[in-house]
N, C-alpha and C positions, 0 to 999 in steps of 0.2 A: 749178884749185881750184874748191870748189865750195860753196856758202853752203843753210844749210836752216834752216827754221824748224821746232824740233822742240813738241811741241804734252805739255803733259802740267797735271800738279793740282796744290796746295801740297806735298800730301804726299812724291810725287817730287820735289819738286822740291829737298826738305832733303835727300835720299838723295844725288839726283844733286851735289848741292854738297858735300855729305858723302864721298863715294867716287868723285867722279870717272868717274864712267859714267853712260851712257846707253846705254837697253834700249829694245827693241821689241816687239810682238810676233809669235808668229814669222808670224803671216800680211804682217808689212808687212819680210819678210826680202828680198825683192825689192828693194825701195828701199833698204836698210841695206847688199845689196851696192853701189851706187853711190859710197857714201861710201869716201872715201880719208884716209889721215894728212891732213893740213895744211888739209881742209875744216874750215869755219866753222861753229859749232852755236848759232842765238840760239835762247833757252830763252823759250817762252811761258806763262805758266799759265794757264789758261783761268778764265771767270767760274765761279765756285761759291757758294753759299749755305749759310755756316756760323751756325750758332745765331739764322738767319733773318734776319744781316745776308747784303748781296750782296757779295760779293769782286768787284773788277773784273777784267778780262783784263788781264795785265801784260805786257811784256818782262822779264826780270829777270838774263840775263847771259848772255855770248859765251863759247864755249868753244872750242879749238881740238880736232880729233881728232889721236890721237897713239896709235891702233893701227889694226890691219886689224879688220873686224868677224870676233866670233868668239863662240860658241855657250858659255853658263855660263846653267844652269837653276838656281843659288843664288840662294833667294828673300830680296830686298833689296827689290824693290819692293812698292809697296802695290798692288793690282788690282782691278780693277771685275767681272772674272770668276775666280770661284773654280778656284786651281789656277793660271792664268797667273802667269808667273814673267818676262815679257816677257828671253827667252833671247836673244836676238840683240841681242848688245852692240859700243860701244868705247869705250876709255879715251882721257877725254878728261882738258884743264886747261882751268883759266881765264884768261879774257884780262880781260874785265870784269865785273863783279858789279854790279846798280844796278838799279832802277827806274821802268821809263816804262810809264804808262797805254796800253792798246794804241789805243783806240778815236780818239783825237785822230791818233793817225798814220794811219790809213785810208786817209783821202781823199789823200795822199804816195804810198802804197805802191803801186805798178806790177803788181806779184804780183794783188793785188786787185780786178777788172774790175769786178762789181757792189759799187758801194761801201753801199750800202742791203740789201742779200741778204750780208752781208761775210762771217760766218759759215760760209755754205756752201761756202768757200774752204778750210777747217781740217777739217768737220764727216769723221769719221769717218777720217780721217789721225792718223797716229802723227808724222810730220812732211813737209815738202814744200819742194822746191828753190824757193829765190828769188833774183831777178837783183841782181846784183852792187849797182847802184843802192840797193836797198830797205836790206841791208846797211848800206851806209856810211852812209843816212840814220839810221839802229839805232844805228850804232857812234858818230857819232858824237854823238848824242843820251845815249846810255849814261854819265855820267858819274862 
């Protein structure tokens, strides 16, 4: 089994709560093949600025995967590039739903070598495997 920290906006992130999936795009279809049923999906949102307050980075829920990944170009997701339809999906559930500030967890998480450059750990991923450790700290902070 294998635990990922999958990286996306608010706006995914009601979709994905909403339908039970998560998508990629297809340039990060590589890493999407890795994922197996009963791998572990923590859902982060990233910092965003809406109406010029700041949103912070959150965790905001674990989900189990419960298909093999599989290709559906039905646009569901909202996109930062026109025309992406992040095609490379699986159906997942949930296990926990909730809210933890990301940035107080940092300096805990193992995944994260530069704890001051932390960022550049996510930057440009769709999502990224982390050790089993970071996980359970996640989970069970997750309440």
């Amino acid at each position: 089994m294998a635990y990922w920290l999958c990286i996306t906006n608010r706006d995914n992130w009601e979709i994905i709560k909403e339908k039970n999936v998560w998508g990629v795009p297809r340039r990060h279809e590589n890493t999407m093949k890795k994922v197996k049923p009963g791998d572990k999906l923590v859902i982060y949102v990233k910092q965003e600025t809406k109406k010029g307050e700041v949103l912070e980075p959150m965790i905001v829920g674990i989900f189990e995967v419960v298909s093999e990944p599989y290709t559906d170009s039905t646009r569901i997701f909202k996109a930062h590039t026109p025309g992406e339809t992040y095609p490379i999906r699986v159906k997942i559930k949930p296990l926990k739903i909730g809210e933890i500030k990301f940035k107080p967890l940092i300096p805990r998480l193992k995944f994260i070598k530069n704890k001051k450059k932390w960022s550049g750990h996510l930057m440009g991923k769709a999502m990224r495997e982390i050790p089993e450790e970071d996980y359970r700290l996640i989970e069970s902070m997750l309440e």
